[in-house]
C-alpha positions as CSV (number, residue, x, y, z in Angstrom):
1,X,-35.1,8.4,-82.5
2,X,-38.0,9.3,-80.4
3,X,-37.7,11.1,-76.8
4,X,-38.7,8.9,-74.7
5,X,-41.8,9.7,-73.2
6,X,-42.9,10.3,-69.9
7,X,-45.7,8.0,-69.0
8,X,-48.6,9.0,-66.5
9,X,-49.0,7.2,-63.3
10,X,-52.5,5.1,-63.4
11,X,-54.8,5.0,-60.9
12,X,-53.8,1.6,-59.9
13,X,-50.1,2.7,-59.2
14,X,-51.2,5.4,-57.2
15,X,-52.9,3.2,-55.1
16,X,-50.0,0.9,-55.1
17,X,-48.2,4.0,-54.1
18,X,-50.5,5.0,-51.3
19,X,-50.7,1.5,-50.2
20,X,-47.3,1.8,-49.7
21,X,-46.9,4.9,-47.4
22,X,-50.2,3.8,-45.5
23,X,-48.4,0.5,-44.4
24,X,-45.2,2.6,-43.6
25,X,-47.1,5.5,-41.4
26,X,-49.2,2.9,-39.6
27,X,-45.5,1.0,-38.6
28,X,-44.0,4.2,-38.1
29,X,-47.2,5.1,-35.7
30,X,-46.9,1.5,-33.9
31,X,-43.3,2.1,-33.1
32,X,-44.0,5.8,-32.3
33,X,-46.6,4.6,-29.6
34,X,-44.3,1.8,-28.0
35,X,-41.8,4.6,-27.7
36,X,-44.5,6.9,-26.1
37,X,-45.1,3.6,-23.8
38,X,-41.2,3.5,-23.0
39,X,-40.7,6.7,-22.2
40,X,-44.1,6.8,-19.5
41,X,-42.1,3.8,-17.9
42,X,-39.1,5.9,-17.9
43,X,-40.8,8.6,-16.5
44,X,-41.8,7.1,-13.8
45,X,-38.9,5.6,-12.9
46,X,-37.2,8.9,-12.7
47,X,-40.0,10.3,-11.1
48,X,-39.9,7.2,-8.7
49,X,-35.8,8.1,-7.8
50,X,-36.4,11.9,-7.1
51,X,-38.0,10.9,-4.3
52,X,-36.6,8.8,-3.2
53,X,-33.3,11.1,-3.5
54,X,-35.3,14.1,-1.9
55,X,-35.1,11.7,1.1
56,X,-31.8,10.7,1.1
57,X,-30.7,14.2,0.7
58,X,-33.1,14.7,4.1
59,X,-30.8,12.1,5.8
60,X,-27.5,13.2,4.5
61,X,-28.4,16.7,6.0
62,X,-28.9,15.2,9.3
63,X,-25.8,13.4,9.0
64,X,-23.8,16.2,7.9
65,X,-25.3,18.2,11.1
66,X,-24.6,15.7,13.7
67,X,-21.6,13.9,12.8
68,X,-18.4,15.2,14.4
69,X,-15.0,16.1,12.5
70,X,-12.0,14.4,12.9
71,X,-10.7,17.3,14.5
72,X,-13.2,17.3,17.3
73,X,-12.3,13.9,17.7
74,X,-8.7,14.7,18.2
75,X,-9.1,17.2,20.9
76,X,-11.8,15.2,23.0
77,X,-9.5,12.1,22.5
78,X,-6.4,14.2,23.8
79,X,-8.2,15.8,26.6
80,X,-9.5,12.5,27.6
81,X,-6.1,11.1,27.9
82,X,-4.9,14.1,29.7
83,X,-7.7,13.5,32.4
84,X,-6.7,9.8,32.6
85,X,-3.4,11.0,32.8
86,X,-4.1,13.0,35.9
87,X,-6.2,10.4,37.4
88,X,-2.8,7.9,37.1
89,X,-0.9,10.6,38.9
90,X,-3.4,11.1,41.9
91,X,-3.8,7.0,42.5
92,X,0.2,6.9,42.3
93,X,0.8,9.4,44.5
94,X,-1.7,8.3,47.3
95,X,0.3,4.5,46.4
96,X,3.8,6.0,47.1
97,X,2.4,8.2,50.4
98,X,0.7,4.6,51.2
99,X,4.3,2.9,50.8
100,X,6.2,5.5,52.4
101,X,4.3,5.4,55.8
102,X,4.4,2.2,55.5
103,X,8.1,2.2,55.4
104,X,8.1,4.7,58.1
105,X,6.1,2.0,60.2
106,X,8.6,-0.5,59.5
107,X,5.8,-2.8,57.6
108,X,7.7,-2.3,54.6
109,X,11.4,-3.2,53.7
110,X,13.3,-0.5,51.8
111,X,13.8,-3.0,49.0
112,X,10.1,-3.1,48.4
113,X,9.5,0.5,48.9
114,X,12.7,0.8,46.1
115,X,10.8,-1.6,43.9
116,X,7.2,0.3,44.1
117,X,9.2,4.1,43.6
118,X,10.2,2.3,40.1
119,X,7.4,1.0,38.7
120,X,5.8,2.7,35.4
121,X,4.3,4.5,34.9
122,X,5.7,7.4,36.9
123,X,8.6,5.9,38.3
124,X,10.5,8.0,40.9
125,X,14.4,8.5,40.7
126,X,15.3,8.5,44.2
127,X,14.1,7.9,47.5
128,X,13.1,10.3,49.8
129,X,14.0,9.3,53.8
């Protein structure tokens, strides 16, 4: 038996051949430039969200500066009901003076004067006569 032998490429099949790879770069280059196209639209959308990030980072820093703590809260809440506190006290007291003179005046009957001294909310324990 004979090797077999190797037979030469012809013209023709090398033009089949570069044919080939021709049509495969030109498709590879057509979906090389719609990616190219993607990625400009991409690219712009990112660029398009850094700003507008940049500016809500320039917010959240204002935000961060002025807003107050729940701590802060706390203590302005409890020394605002200490102060209301104080003002309750100062409007009962000048309301129990009030009934006591008029008690003293005889205006007033001792049951009512009883009934104001033990109302809320600082109710007194006893009477003073």
């Amino acid at each position: 038996m004979k090797k077999a032998e190797k037979k030469e490429p012809t013209i023709r099949d090398l033009q089949g051949d570069i044919h080939d790879v021709l049509r495969a770069t030109d498709s590879l280059a057509t979906s090389v430039h719609g990616l190219h196209e993607r990625l400009e639209c991409v690219d712009e959308k990112v660029t398009s969200i850094d700003r507008r990030l940049i500016g809500v980072e320039k917010r959240l820093i204002v935000v961060e500066k002025t807003m107050v703590t729940k701590d802060y809260l706390d203590e302005k809440l409890a020394d605002l009901r200490g102060e209301l506190v104080q003002l309750a006290r100062k409007g009962d007291r000048k309301l129990m003076t009030l009934a006591g003179e008029l008690y003293d005046e005889g205006v007033l009957p001792e049951k009512s004067l009883k009934d104001l001294y033990e109302m809320e909310p600082f109710p007194v324990v006893s009477i003073k006569k």
